[in-house]
C-alpha positions in Angstrom: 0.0 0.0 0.0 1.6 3.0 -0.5 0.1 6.0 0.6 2.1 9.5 0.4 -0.1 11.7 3.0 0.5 9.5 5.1 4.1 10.2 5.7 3.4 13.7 5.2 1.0 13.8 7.8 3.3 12.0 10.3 6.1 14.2 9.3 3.7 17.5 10.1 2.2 15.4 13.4 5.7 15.1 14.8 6.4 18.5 14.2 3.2 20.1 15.9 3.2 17.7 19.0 7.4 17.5 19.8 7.8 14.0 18.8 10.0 11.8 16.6 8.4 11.1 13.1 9.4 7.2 14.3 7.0 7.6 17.2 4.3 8.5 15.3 5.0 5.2 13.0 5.1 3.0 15.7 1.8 4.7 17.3 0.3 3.5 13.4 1.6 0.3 13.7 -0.5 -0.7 16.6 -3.3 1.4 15.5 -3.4 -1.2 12.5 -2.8 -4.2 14.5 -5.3 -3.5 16.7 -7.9 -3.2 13.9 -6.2 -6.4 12.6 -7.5 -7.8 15.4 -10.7 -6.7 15.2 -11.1 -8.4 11.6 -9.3 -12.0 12.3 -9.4 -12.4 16.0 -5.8 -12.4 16.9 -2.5 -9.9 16.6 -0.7 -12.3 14.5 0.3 -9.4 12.1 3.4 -7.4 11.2 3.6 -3.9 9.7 6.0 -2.6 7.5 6.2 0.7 7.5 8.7 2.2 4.5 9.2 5.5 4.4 11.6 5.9 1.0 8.8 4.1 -0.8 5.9 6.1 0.9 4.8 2.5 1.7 2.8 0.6 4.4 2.7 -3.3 4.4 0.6 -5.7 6.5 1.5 -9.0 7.1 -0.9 -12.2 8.5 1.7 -14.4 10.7 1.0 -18.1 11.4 3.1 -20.5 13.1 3.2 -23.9 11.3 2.0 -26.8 13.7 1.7 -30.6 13.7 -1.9 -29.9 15.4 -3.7 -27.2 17.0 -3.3 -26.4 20.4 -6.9 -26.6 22.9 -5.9 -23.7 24.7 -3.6 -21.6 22.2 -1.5 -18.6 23.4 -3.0 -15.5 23.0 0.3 -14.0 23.2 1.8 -16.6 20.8 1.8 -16.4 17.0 -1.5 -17.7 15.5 -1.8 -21.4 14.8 -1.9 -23.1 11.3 -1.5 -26.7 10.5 1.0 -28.0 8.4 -1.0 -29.2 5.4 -2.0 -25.8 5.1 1.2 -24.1 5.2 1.8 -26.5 2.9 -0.8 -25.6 0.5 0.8 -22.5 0.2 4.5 -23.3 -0.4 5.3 -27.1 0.3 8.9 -26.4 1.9 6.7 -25.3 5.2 7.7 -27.5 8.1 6.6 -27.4 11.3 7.8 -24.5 13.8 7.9 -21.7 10.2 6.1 -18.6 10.0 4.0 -18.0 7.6 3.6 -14.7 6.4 0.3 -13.4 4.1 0.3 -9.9 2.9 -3.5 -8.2 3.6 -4.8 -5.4 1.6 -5.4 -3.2 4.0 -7.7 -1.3 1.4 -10.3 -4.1 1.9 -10.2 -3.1 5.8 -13.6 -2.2 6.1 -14.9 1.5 7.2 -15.4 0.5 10.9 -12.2 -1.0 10.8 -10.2 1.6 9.8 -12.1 4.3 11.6 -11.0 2.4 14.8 -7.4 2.5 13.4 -7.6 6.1 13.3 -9.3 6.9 16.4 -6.5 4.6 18.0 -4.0 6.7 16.2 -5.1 9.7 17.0 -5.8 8.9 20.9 -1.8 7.3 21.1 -0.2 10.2 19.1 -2.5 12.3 22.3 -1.1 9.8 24.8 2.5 10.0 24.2 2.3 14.0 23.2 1.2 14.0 26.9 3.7 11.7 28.1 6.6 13.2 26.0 5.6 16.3 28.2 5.6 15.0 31.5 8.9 13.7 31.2 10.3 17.1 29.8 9.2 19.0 32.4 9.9 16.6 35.6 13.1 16.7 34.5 12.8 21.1 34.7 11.2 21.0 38.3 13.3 22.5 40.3 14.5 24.9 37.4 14.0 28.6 36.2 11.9 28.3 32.8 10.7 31.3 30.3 7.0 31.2 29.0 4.2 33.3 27.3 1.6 35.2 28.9 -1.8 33.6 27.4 -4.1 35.3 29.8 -5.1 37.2 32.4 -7.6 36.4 35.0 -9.4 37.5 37.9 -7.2 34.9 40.4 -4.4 33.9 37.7 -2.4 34.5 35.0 -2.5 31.6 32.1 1.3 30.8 30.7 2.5 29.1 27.7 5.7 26.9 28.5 5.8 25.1 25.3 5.2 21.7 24.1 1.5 22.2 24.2 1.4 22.7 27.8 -0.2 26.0 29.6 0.2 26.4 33.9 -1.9 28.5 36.0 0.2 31.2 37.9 -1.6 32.5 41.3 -1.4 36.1 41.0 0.0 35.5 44.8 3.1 34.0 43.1 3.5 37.3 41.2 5.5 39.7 42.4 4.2 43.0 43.4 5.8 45.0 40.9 4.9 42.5 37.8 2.5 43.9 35.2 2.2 41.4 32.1 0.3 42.0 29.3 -0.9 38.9 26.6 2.1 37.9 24.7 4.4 39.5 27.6 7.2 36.8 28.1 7.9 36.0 31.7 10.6 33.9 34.1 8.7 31.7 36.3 10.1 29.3 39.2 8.8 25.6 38.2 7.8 23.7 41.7 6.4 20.9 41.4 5.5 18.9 38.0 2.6 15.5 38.2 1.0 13.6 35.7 -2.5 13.9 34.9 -4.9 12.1 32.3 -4.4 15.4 30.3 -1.3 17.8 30.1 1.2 17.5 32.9 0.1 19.7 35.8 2.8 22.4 36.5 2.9 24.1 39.9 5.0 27.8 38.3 5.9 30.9 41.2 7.6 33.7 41.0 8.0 34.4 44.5 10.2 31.4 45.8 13.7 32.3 46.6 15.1 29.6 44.4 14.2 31.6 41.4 16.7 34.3 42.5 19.3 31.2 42.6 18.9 30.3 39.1 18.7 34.3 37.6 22.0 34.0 39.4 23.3 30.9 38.0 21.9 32.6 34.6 23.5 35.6 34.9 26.6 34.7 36.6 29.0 31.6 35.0 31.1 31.3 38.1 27.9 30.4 39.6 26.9 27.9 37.2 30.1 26.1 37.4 30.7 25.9 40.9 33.6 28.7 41.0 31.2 30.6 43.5 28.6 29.0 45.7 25.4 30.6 47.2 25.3 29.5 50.9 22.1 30.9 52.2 19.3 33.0 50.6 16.6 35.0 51.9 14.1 36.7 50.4 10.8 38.7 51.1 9.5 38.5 47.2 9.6 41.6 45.0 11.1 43.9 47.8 14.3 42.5 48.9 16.7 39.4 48.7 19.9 39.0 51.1 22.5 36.1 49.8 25.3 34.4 51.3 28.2 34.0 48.7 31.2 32.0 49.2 34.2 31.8 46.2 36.1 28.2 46.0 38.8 30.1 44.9 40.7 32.6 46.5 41.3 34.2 42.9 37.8 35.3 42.3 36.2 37.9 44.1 32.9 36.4 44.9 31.1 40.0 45.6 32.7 41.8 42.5 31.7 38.6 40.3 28.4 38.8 41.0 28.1 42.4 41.0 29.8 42.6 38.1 31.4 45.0 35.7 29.6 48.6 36.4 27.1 46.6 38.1 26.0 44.9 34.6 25.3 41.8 36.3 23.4 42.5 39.6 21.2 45.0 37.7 20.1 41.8 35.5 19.1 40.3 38.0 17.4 42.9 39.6 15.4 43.6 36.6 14.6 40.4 36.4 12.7 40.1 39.3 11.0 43.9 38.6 13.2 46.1 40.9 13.9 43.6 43.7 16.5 44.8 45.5 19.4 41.9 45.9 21.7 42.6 48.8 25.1 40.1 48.4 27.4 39.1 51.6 30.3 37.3 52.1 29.9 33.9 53.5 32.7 32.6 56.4 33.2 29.6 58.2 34.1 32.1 61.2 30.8 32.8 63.1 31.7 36.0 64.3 32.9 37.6 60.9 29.4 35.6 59.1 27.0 36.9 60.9 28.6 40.9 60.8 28.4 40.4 56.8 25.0 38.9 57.1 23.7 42.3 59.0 25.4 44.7 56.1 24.7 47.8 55.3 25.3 48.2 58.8 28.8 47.9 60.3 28.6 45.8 63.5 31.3 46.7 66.3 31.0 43.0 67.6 29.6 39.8 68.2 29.4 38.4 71.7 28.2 35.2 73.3 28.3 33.2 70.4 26.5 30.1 71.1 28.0 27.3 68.4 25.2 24.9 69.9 22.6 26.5 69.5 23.8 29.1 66.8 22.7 31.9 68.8 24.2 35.5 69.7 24.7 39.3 70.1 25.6 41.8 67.8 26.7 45.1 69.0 26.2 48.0 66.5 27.4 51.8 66.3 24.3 53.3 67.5 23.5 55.5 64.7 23.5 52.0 62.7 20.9 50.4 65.2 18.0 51.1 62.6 19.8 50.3 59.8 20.9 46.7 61.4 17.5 46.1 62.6 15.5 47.5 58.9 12.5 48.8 58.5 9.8 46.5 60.4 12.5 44.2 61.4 13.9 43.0 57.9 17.4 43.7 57.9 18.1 41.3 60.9 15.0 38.9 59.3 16.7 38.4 56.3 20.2 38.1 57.6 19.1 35.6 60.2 17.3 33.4 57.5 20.2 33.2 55.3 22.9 32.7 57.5 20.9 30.5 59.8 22.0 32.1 62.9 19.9 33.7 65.5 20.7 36.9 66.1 20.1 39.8 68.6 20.9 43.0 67.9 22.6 45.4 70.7 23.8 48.9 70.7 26.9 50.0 71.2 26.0 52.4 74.5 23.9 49.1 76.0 26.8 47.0 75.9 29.1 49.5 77.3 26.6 49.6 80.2 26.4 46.1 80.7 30.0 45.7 80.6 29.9 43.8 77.7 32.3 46.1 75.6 35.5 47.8 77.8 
């Protein structure tokens, strides 16, 4: 049979859905077997499909036997006794297949309309599956989509591949302001497997999407050269990261920043003006957890508690406010990322307490 729209069709099918053209054939194959067996009663068939001839080929399979089975394999080849095969060429001997080629033009119109609605449901079926495994394999990752549209509790985006997710306008930040067609960086969470499209769970306000704009935007990042050791973030106003450089050639601070600032502003942008404040991480608890409470200087840190990662952080008085941050986020943020608990002391208290001489 040879039938050119078909491989032009499969060709164009392949395209649309992000599968191989040899997907598609093998979705056709069992399409016809299965209307095969609809017809004779059994799968004892074999389809050639040719794609330099444009042709399809279908193929009745027997297996020559001395008698017939009372309980034959379904799973088995299809029985035929030996004078039979024999009728047909008389060097069949027992244990051959026997091979018939089957118009499949004189499949009849049921037939072949279960072929297609086969086809058409497995070419669904591994479109969605084809999916699923594209994007498990991106949870955890920093993706770029389409705005489709807007509503009243989401935002509708394209990631490709036939697949849409519903972003919570909670998970927006509170400067984003997409328009339809707008494209947009969005957090991918968590990725399961439905009896459509793959459900995909997108944010914009988890902190990990700051570490991958940074792994984006910053190669020493991506390969290892500089590590982020703790992040904190209160989404769309301000994020404070722990940076650590594995080698004491690179400036992990000026990396990041970069050249005029070219990198850090990226970033920034990125995430609609959020401001990203950048410390140096140390192994030394006293000197990590001044750098965590930057832009304020801190004069020093007392009763350090290595057990249960607690202590005191005496600060110039004029820098108490800017230690603390407005409504508390400063010290927040710092403690969050550097994972130490952290009170903060003016300088004049601990003089009166003795704690400074």
């Amino acid at each position: 049979m040879i039938n050119k729209e078909f491989f032009k069709n499969a060709e164009e099918v392949a395209a649309e859905k992000g599968i191989t053209v040899e997907d598609v054939y093998e979705i056709f194959k069992k399409a016809l077997t299965n209307s095969f067996k609809k017809i004779y009663g059994n799968t004892s068939c074999r389809v050639v499909i040719n794609p330099e001839k444009t042709e399809i080929l279908l193929f009745s399979v027997h297996r020559v036997v001395e008698t017939l089975s009372e309980t034959p394999n379904p799973e088995d080849y299809q029985e035929m006794l030996l004078e039979d095969a024999k009728a047909i060429k008389a060097g069949y001997k027992v244990g051959d297949l026997v091979e018939q080629q089957i118009n499949i033009k004189n499949f009849g119109r049921t037939a072949i309309g279960a072929a297609k609605s086969v086809y058409t449901q497995g070419v669904r079926t591994l479109e969605r599956e084809k999916a699923y495994a594209y994007f498990k394999d991106l949870e955890d990752e920093m993706v770029t989509g389409e705005v489709r549209n807007i509503g009243e509790k989401f935002i509708v985006i394209d990631l490709g591949y036939n697949v849409t997710a519903a972003l919570p306008l909670s998970e927006l930040l509170p400067n984003d302001h997409f328009q339809i067609g707008d494209t947009i960086r969005v957090y991918i969470k968590k990725v399961e497997q439905t009896t459509k499209e793959p459900k995909v769970s997108i944010s914009r306000t988890d902190r990990q999407l700051v570490t991958r704009l940074m792994e984006n935007y910053i190669p020493e990042i991506k390969s290892g050269i500089i590590e982020i050791k703790g992040i904190a973030r209160d989404p769309g106003d301000r994020s404070k990261i722990a940076i650590f450089s594995n080698d004491p050639r690179v400036d992990a601070i000026g990396s990041c920043v970069g050249e005029g600032g070219n990198r850090i502003k990226e970033i920034v942008s990125a995430l609609g003006g959020e401001k990203v404040d950048l410390y140096k991480w140390s192994e030394e608890p006293e000197e990590l957890i001044a750098n965590s409470l930057q832009p304020a200087s801190v004069t020093k840190v007392l009763n350090v508690d290595l057990k249960n990662k607690t202590s005191i952080a005496v600060v110039p008085d004029e820098h108490l406010s800017l230690a603390i941050g407005k409504s508390g986020q400063n010290v927040r943020l710092a403690v969050q990322s550097c994972g130490w608990k952290i009170d903060i002391m003016p300088t004049s208290e601990a003089y009166e307490k003795g704690l400074l001489i």
